[in-house]
C-alpha positions in Angstrom: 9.7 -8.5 62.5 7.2 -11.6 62.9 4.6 -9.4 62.1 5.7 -8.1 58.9 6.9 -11.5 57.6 3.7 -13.3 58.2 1.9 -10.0 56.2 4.4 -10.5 53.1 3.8 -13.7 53.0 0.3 -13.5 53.2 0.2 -10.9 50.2 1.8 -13.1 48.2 -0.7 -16.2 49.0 -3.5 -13.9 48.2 -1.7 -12.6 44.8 -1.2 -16.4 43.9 -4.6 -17.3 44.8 -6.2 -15.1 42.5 -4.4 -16.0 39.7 -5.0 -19.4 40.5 -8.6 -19.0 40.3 -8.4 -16.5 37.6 -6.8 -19.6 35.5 -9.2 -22.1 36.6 -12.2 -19.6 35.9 -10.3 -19.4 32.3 -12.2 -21.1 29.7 -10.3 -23.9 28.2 -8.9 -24.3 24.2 -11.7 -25.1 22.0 -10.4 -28.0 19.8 -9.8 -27.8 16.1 -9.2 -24.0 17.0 -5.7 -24.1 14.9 -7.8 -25.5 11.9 -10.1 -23.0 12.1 -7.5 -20.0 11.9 -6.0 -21.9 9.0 -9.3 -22.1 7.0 -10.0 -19.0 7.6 -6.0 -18.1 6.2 -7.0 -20.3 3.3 -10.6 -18.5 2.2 -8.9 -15.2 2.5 -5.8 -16.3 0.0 -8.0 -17.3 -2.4 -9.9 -14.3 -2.3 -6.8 -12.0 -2.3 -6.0 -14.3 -5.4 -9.6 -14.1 -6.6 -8.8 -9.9 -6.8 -5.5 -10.4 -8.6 -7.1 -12.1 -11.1 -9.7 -9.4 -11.7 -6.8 -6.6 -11.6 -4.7 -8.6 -14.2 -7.3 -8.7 -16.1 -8.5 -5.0 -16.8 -4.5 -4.6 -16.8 -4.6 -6.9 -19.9 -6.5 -4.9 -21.9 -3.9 -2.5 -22.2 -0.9 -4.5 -21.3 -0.9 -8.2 -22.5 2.2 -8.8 -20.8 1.5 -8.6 -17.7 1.4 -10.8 -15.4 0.9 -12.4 -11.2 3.9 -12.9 -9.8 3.9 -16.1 -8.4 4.4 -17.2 -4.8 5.3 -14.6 -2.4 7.1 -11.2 -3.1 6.2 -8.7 -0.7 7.7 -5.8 -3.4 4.3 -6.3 -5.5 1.6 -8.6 -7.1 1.7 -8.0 -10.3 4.4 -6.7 -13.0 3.7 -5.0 -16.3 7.2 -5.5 -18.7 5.6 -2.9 -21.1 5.8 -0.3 -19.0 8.3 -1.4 -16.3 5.5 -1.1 -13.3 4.9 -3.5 -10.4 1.3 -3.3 -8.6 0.0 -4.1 -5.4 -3.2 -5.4 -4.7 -5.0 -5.3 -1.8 -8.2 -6.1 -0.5 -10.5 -4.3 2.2 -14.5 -5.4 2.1 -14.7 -4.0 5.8 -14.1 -0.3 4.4 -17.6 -0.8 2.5 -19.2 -0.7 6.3 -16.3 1.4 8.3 -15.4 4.0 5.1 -12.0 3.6 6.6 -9.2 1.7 3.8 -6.5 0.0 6.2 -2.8 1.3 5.4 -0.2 -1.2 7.0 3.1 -0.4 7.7 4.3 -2.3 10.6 3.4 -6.3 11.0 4.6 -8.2 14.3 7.1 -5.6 15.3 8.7 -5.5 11.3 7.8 -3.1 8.9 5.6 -4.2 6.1 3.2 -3.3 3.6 4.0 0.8 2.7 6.6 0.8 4.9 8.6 -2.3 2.2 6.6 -1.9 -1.2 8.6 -1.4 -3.9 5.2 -0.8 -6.4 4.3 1.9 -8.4 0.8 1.3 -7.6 -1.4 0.3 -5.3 -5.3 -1.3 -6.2 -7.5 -1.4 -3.2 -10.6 -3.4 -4.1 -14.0 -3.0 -1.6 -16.2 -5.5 -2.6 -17.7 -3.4 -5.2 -15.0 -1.0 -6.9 -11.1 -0.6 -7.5 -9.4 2.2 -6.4 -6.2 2.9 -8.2 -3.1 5.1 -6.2 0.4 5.4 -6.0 2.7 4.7 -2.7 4.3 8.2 -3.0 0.6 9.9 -2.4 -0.2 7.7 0.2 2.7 9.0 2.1 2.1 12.1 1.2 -1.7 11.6 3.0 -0.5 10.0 6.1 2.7 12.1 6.4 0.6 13.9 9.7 -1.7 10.3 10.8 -1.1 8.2 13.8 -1.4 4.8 12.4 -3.4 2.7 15.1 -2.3 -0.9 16.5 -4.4 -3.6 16.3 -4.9 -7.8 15.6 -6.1 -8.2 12.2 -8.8 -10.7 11.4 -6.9 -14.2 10.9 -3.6 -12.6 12.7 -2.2 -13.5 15.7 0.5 -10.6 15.8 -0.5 -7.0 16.2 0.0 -4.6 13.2 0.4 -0.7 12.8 -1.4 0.7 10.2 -3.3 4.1 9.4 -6.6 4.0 8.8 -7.6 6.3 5.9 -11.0 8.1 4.6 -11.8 6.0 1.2 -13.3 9.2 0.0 -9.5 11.0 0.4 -8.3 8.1 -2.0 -10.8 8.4 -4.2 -9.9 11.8 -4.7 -6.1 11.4 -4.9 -6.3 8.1 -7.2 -5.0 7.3 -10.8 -6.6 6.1 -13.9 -5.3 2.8 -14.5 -5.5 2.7 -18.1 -2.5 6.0 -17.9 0.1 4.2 -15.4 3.2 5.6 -16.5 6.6 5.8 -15.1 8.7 8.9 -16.3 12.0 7.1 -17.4 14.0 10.4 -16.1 12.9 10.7 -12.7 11.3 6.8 -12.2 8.2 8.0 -10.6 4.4 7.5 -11.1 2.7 10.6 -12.2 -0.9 10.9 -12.2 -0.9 13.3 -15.4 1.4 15.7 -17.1 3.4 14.0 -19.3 5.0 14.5 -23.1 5.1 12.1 -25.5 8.8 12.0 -25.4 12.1 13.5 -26.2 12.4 13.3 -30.1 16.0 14.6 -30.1 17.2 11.4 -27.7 14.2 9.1 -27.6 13.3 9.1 -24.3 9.6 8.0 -23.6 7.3 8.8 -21.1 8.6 12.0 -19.6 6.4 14.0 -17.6 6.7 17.8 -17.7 8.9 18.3 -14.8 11.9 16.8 -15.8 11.3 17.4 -19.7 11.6 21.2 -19.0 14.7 20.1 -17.1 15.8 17.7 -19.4 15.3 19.4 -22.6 18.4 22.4 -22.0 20.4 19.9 -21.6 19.3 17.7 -24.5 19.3 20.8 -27.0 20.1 24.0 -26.2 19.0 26.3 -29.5 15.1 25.0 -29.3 15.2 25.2 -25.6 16.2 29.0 -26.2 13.8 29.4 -29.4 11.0 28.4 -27.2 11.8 30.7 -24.8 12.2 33.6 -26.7 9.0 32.2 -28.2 7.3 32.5 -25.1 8.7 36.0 -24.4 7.2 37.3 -27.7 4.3 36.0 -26.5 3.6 37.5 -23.4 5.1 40.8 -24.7 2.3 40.5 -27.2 
């Protein structure tokens, strides 16, 4: 019994001992490292701000309205009354070097980002170009991706987030001079869309819900344009 009580308790000097030395081998807090974290926090707000700016104004162009919202609001940056759309803007200069765009969904153990965005578009700036997509599609392309966990530069919580080819953006991306929001269905659509309903002026109705919308709305041209369509392909 001796034996085995002076070994146990000899394992556990031994366990103690390392981490003692592994402390003391430890190299100590640099000072002023809190300030540095916070500058670097400060130079990347203004920056994101810097990009707003440049956003709101190509938006402008189109949309005079619009608008930054002020302080936070994690639902979008930007709100365009005309057309009843809010946009999120966010900046990745790393993806110019990594051709990866960062998706977050999950910050410190909450969700965040996709995951909580109530916009009906997102603007991903690199450094030298704006890439212009909707939240729906980037679902859709990382319905099947295993988002990777990682400390973001300036964070000190990890964050989840998928890590997407820029190129399968690019090719899935809107033109932001046609952001539109069907007022049937409430969703972006990247093209397809009608004018309107002229018999209950509606506007902005994309195709989908218009051919929906329409038997409902008026009947008789509804069945005029189907038999109009009949004659035609009988022809």
């Amino acid at each position: 019994m001796g034996w085995y009580a002076s070994t146990y308790f000899r394992q556990i000097w031994q366990r103690y001992a390392l981490r003692i030395v592994h402390i003391a081998a430890s190299p100590a807090p640099q000072r002023g490292s809190f300030s540095i974290i916070m500058a670097d926090f400060k130079t990347s707000l203004e920056s994101g701000k810097e990009t707003e700016n440049l956003v709101l104004k190509l938006i402008k162009k189109k949309y005079p309205s619009a608008y930054i919202i002020e302080g936070y609001c994690k639902e979008y940056d930007i709100f365009i009354p005309e057309v009843d759309i809010g946009v999120e803007v966010k900046q990745d200069k790393k993806s110019m070097y990594t051709n990866n765009l960062v998706i977050e969904i999950e910050f410190g153990g909450k969700p965040s980002a996709l995951s909580t965005t109530k916009a009906d578009c997102w603007v991903f700036y690199d450094g030298k170009e704006l890439i212009w997509i909707t939240p729906n599609k980037l679902r859709w392309l990382t319905r099947d991706m295993r988002p990777a966990v990682f400390v973001g530069d300036g964070d000190t919580v990890k964050k989840k987030a998928y890590l997407v080819k820029k190129d399968l953006i690019k090719e899935n991306s809107v033109n932001k001079f046609h952001l539109k929001k069907c007022q049937l269905c409430r969703r972006m659509r990247k093209s397809g869309y009608v004018s309107g309903c002229s018999f209950c002026g509606r506007e902005n109705v994309c195709l989908d819900c218009y051919n929906r919308h329409l038997p409902k709305c008026n009947p008789d041209v509804y069945n005029y344009q189907q038999q109009l369509k009949m004659e035609h392909n009988d022809a």
